[in-house]
C-alpha positions in Angstrom: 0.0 0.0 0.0 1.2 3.8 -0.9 1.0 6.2 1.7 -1.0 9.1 1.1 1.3 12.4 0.7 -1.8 14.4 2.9 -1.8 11.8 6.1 1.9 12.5 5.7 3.4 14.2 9.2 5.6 17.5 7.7 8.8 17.5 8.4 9.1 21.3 9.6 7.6 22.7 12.6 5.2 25.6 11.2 7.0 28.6 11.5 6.4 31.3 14.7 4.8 34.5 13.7 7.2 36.4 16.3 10.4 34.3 14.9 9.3 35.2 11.0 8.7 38.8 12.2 12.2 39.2 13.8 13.7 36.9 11.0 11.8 39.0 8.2 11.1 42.8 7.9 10.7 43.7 11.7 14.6 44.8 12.4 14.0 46.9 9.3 10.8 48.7 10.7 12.3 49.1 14.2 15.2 50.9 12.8 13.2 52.8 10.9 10.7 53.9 14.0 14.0 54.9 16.0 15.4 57.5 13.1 12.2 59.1 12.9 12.3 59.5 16.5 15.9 60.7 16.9 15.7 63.2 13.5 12.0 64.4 14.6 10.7 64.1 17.9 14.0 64.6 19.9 14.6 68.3 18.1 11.2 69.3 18.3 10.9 68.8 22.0 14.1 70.6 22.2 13.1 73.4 20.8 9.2 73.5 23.0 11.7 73.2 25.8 14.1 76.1 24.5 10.8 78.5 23.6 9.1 78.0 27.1 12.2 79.2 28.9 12.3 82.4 26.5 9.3 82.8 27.2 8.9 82.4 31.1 12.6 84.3 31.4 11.3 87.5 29.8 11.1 90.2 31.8 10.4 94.7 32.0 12.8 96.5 29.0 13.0 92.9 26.8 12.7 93.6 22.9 10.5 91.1 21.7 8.7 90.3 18.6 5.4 89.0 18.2 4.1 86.2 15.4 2.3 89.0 13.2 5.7 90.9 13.1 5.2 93.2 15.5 8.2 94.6 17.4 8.2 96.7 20.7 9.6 96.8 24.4 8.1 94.8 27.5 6.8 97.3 30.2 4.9 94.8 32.2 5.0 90.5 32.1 2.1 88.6 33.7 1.9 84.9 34.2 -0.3 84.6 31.2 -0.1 88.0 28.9 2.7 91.0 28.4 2.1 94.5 27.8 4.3 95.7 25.3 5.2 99.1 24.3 5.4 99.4 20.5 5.0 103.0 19.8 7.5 105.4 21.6 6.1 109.3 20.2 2.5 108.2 21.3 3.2 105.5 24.1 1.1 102.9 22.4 1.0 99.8 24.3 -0.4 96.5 24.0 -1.3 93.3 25.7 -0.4 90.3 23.7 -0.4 87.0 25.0 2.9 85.0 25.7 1.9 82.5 23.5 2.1 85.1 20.6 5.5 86.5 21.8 7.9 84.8 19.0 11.6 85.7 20.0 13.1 88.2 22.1 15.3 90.1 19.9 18.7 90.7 21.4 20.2 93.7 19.8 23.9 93.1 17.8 25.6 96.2 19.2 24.8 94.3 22.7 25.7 90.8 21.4 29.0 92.3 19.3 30.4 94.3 22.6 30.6 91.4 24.3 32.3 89.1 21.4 35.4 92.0 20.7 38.2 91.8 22.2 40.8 94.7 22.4 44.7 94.8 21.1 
């Protein structure tokens, strides 16, 4: 009698969908995940970090500018808002929150004075 290749018992355990994973594509895809963290998510939270301490640092006389482009002086800094100053010949001033603040400017004659050196 011939033995029926079906009733036959295979030879090879059935492959594990973890070991095929590993074995496979999944090294590739976990590399992948890990660059896209360390080129992305590391510099933006750097820079969150960075922005929140400009903005909780600024304080009365700071030179700031705000997201629409507007540039003027700090006169007084809440916890949530600043007044700012951005009209010296008619002492126009305006409250802006800190969340619109985008840099404080830091002038180059301050920045330069401090980088010379003398002969």
């Amino acid at each position: 009698m011939l033995a029926d290749a079906s009733s036959a018992a295979p030879t090879t355990a059935p492959t594990d969908g973890l070991y095929s994973f590993l074995h496979g594509s999944g090294p590739l895809l976990i590399m992948i995940v890990l660059v896209w963290a360390v080129l992305f998510i590391l510099p933006k939270r750097r820079q969150e970090k960075s922005r929140s301490s400009m903005l909780s640092s600024m304080k009365r006389g700071d030179e700031i500018q705000t997201i629409g482009g507007i540039i003027g002086k700090v006169v007084e800094a809440k916890e949530d808002r600043v007044l700012v100053k951005v009209d010296e010949s008619s002492n126009t001033k305006m409250w802006f929150l800190r969340s619109a603040i985008s840099r404080v400017i830091v002038e180059d004659t301050k920045a330069a004075g401090t980088t010379t050196s003398s002969k």
